[in-house]
C-alpha positions, 0 to 999 in steps of 0.5 A, a space after each residue: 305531102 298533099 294528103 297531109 295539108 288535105 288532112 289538114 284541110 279536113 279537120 279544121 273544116 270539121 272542127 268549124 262545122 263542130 263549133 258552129 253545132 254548138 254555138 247553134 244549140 247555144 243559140 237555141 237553147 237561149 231562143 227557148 228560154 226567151 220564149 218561155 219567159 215571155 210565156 210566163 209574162 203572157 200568163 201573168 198578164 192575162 191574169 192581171 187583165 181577168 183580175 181587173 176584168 173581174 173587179 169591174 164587173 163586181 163594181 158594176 154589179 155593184 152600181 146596179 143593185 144598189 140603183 134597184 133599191 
């Protein structure tokens, strides 16, 4: 009798420790696509700011060579 509910005991812990397996891959697996999502909006920020970075300097030096005429 007391090696059945041990059983028992045993397989509803292992079934716990399966489910927790799992819901941490889940977990993992959403932490890892928030992760490259903000990688992507990191990138297209960056571009934005070298793109207007960029449009600065050209205006600038746009300014500069018509001041010299």
């Amino acid at each position: 009798m007391s090696k059945v509910i041990v059983a028992i005991i045993i397989a509803a812990l292992a079934g716990c420790g399966v489910e927790t397996v799992g819901t941490a891959a889940t977990g993992a697996q959403i932490k890892k696509q928030e992760l490259e999502e903000g990688k992507r909006t990191q990138q297209r920020a960056q571009q934005k700011i070298d793109q207007a970075t960029q449009q600065m300097h050209e205006r600038a030096q746009k300014a500069g060579d018509s001041e010299s005429r």
